[in-house]
N, C-alpha and C positions, 0 to 999 in steps of 0.2 A: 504494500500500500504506500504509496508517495502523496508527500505532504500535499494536500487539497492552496490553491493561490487564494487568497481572500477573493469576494467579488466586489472589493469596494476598494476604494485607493486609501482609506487611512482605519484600517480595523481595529485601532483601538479607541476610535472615536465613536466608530459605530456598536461596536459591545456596550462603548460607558451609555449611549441614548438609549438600547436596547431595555438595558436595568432602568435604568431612571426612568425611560416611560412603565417598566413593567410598576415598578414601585407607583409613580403617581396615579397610573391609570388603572390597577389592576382592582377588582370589587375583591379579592382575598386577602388585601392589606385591608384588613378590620382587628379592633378589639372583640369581635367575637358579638356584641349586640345591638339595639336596633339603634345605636346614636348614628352610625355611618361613618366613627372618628378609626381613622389610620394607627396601626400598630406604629409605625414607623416614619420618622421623616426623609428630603433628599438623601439617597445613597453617597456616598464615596466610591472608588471604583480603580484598583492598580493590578501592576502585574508583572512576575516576573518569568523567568526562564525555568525550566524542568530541569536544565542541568547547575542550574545555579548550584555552591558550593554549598550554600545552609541548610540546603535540604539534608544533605550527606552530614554535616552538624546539628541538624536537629536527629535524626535516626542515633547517632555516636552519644546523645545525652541521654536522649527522650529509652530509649530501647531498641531492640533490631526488630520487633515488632510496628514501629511506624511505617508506613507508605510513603516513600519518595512519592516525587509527582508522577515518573515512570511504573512504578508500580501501581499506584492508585488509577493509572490510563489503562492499566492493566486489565483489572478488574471489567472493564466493559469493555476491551479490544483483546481479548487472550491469544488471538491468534495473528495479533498484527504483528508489523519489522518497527514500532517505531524506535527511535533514540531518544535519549531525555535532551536531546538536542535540540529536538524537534518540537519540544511541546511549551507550551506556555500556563502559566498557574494565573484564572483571572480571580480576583479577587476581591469582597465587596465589603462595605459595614452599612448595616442598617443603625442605624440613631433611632434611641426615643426619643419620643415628641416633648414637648415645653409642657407639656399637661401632665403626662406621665410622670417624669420627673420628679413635679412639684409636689405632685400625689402623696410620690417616694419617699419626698425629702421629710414629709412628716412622720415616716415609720419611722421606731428603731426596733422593734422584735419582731415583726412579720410584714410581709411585702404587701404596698397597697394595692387595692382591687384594679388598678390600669396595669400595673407593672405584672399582676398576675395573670390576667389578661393578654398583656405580651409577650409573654415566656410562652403562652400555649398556643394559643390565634396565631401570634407576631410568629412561630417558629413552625405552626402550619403553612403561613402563609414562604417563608422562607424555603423551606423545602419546595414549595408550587415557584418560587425563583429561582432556585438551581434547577429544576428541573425544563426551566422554560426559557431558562438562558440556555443548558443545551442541547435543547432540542431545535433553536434559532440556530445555530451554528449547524448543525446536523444537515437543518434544511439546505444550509448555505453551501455543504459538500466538505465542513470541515468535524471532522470527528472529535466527539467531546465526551464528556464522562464526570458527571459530581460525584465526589468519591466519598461525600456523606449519606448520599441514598443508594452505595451499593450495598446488597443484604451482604455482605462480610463485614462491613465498618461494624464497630465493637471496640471494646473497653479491656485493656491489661492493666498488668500492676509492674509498674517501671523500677527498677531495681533502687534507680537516686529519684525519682520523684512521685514513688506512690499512682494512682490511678490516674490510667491518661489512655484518649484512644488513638486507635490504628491510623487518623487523617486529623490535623490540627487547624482547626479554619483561622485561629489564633497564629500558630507560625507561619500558615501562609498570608496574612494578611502582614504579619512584620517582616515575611522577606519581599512583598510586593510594593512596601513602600509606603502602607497605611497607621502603621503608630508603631512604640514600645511599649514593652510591657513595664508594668507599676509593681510596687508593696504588694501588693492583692493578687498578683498572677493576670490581673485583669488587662487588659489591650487600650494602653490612651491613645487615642488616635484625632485627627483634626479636628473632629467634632467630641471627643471624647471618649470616656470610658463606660459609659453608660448608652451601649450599644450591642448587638450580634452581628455577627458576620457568615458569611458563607463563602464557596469555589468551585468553580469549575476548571476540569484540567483538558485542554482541547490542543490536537496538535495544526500550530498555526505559527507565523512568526510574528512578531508585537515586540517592540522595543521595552525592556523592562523598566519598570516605572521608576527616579532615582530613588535610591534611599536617604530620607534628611536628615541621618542622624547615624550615630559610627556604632554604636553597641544597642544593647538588647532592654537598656533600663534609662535610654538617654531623654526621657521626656516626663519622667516621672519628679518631681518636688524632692524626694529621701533622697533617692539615688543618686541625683544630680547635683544635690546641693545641700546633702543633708538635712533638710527643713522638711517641714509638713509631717506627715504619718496622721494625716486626720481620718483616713480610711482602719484604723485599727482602734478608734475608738465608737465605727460607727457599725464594728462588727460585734451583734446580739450575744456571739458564743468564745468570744476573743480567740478568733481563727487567723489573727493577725495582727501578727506582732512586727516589731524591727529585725526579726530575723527573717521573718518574710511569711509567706501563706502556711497554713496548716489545714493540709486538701482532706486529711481524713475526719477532722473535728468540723470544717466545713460539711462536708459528705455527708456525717452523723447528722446535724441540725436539718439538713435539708428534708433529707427524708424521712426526720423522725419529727419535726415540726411545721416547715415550711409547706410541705407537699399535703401534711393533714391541713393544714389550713387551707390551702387549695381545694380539696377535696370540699370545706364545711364550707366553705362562703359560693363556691360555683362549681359543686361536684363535678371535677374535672381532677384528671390525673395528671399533674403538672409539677416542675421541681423547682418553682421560686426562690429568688431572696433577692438580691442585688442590693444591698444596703450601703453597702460599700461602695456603690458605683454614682454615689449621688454626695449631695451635700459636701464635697469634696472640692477643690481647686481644680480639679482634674474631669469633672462631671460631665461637663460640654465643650470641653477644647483641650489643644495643647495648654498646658499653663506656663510653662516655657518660652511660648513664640511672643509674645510681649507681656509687658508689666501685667502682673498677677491682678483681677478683677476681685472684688470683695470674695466670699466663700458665702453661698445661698446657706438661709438659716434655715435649719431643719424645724419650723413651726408653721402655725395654721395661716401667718400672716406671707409668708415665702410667694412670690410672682408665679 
């Protein structure tokens, strides 16, 4: 099988319209009831090479159970010739909305009714965009593959970092050029850390997207400059400390408190929290890229 030409003279402009119209115009970006309000705001949208080097660094950290991008194109071409040469990792963040948020910012022990709402709706509807961004491509004659809707994506337990899966939409979205990670493990990115992400891995040529920053914690407050760590005061189960995430004390809370509450307020099977991802410096933006904005207050009176 040889690399399919794009049919359009600049492909990675027409992928980034692709998502953003599917996100503005799609009726499956809903919270799930009858207001008609969107799980999600404007996307973001980077990318980078299959053979990039971090892939081959994230599998040497993560365990030899993760999926390069070649392996993960795998999964839905097993019998193709490609090279990790050939393929490209496109890359996406969906943002919550200015509502959600603010919702947020007034929990501190369980997640509010929008933000619960978009872990389950927001992450339906997310799946219906990886799968509709590659099935546009497909149409186009370029072969694609979301390696979080292949039925083998699954969960191990990583030797140095405890429970992680087989495809990271997190490291692909930091080697595509969409944020670093934080204190929390969580992904700041231009709109912030108070968002999901998704990928599709399609073999096509697309210039990779730059990367604005030299390491893997360069956008985060602690890391960067020592300061901040307001996200480990805003976690219910102190899952986060200055030595960083604690994913199995996380893990615990989730499903032993966050997901019953899911259950009681909108019988739905869901694995909320996100407390951390709000009320922070880090919430809606780089906090980094210019002079630091106040820190939204976690009360009833908060915009």
């Amino acid at each position: 099988m040889k690399q399919a030409p794009p049919p359009f003279e600049d492909p990675a402009a027409w992928i980034r319209e692709t998502v953003r119209d599917f996100v503005a115009g799609s009726p499956a970006n809903t919270l799930g009831d009858d207001s008609g309000e969107p799980s999600w705001g404007p996307p973001l949208v980077g990318f980078s090479r299959g053979d990039d080097p971090l892939y081959a660094q994230f599998k040497s950290d993560i365990g030899p159970f993760l999926w390069t991008p070649l392996e993960a194109f795998e999964q839905g071409y097993p019998d193709g010739d490609a090279a990790a040469g050939d393929l490209a990792v496109i890359s996406y963040v969906l943002p919550q909305t200015a509502a959600t948020r603010a919702d947020q910012r007034r929990e501190s022990g369980v997640p509010s009714e929008r933000w619960t709402r978009s872990r389950h709706f927001g992450e339906i509807f997310n799946e219906e965009l990886r799968r509709h961004l590659a099935e546009v491509l497909k149409k186009a004659g370029i072969p694609a593959a979301a390696p979080a809707l292949s039925p083998l994506f699954d969960y191990r337990m990583s030797d140095r970092l405890g429970l992680a899966s087989n495809w990271s939409e997190r490291h692909a979205a930091y080697a595509s050029g969409l944020g670093t990670f934080g204190l929390s493990d969580g992904l700041i990115t231009a709109r912030g850390k108070a968002m999901r992400c998704g990928s599709v891995v399609a073999r096509i040529a697309i210039a990779p997207t730059p990367r604005p920053y030299k390491t893997h914690t360069d956008w985060c407050l602690y890391y960067a400059r020592g300061t901040c760590g307001v996200c480990i005061s805003r976690c219910p189960v102190g899952a986060i400390t200055r030595e960083g995430h604690d994913k199995a004390g996380c893990f615990k809370y989730i499903r032993g408190v966050t997901a019953v509450h899911a259950r009681k307020i909108l019988g739905i099977d869901a694995t909320p929290c996100g407390l951390c991802q709000v009320a922070i410096p880090c919430e809606s933006r780089n906090p980094l890229e210019t002079t630091p904005a106040p820190r939204p207050r976690a009360t009833t009176d908060s915009p």
